[in-house]
C-alpha positions in Angstrom: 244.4 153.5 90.0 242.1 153.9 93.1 239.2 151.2 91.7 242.1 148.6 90.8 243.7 148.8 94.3 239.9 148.2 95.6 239.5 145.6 93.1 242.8 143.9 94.8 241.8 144.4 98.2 238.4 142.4 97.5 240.2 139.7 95.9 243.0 139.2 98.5 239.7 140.0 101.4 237.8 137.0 99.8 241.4 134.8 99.1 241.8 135.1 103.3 238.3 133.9 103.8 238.7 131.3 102.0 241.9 130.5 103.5 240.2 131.1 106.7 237.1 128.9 105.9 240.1 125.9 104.7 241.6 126.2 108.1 238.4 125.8 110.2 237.3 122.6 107.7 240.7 121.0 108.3 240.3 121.6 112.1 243.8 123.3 112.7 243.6 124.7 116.0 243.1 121.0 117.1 245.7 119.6 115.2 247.9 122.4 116.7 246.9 121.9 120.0 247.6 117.9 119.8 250.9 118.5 118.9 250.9 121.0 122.0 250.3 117.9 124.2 252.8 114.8 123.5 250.9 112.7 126.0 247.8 112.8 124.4 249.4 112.3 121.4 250.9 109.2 122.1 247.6 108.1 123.9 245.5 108.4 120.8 247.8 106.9 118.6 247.9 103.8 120.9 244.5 103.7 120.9 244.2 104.0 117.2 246.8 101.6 116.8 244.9 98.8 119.2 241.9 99.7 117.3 243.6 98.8 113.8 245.3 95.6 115.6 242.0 94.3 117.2 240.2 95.2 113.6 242.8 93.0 111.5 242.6 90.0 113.6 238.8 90.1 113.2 239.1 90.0 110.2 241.3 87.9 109.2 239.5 85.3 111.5 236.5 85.8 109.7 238.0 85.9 106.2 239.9 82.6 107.3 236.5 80.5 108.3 234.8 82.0 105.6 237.8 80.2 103.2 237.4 77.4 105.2 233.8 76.9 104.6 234.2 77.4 100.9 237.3 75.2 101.0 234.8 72.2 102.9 231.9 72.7 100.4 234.6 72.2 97.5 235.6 69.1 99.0 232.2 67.7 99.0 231.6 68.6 95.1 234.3 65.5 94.6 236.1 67.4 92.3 239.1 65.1 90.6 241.7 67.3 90.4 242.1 69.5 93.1 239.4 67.9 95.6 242.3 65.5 97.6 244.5 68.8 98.1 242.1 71.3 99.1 240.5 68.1 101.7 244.3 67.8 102.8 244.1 71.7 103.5 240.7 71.2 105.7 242.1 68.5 107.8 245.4 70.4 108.3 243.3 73.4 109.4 240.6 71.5 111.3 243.4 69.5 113.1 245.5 73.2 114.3 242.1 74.3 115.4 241.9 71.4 118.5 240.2 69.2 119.1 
């Protein structure tokens, strides 16, 4: 019964450095001691939040010129069908954007 219980003890010794190991890769103790300090809490969040704001308007700007180029070079291929619409979309665009 003696080598089972050591067998068990090693198992359940290499389970908690495993655990341990986990814990240290997730950064815990950090986590922990955010959640200690509300301030700084709120403080990174804002700053992640303007971060995500300032990203998504730069990229929508660029996506939007981007379509607007594309949209321009379409319009000079003279295409029957759907080249008066899409020169209709330009002009509306171009004409929003000043002057």
């Amino acid at each position: 019964m003696e080598e089972r219980e050591r067998h068990i003890l090693e198992a359940l010794r290499d389970k908690i450095t495993e655990l341990s190991l986990n814990m240290e890769k997730m950064k815990l103790a950090e986590y922990v001691s955010l959640l200690e300090h509300p301030w700084r809490l709120l403080y990174v969040n804002f700053l992640a939040g303007l971060a995500r704001g300032v990203g998504i308007a730069v990229g929508f700007a660029l996506l939007g010129a981007v379509l607007v180029i594309i949209l321009q070079r379409l319009v000079m291929l003279n295409l029957p069908v759907i080249g008066g619409f899409i020169a209709e979309i330009v002009t509306i665009v171009q004409s929003r954007l000043g002057p």
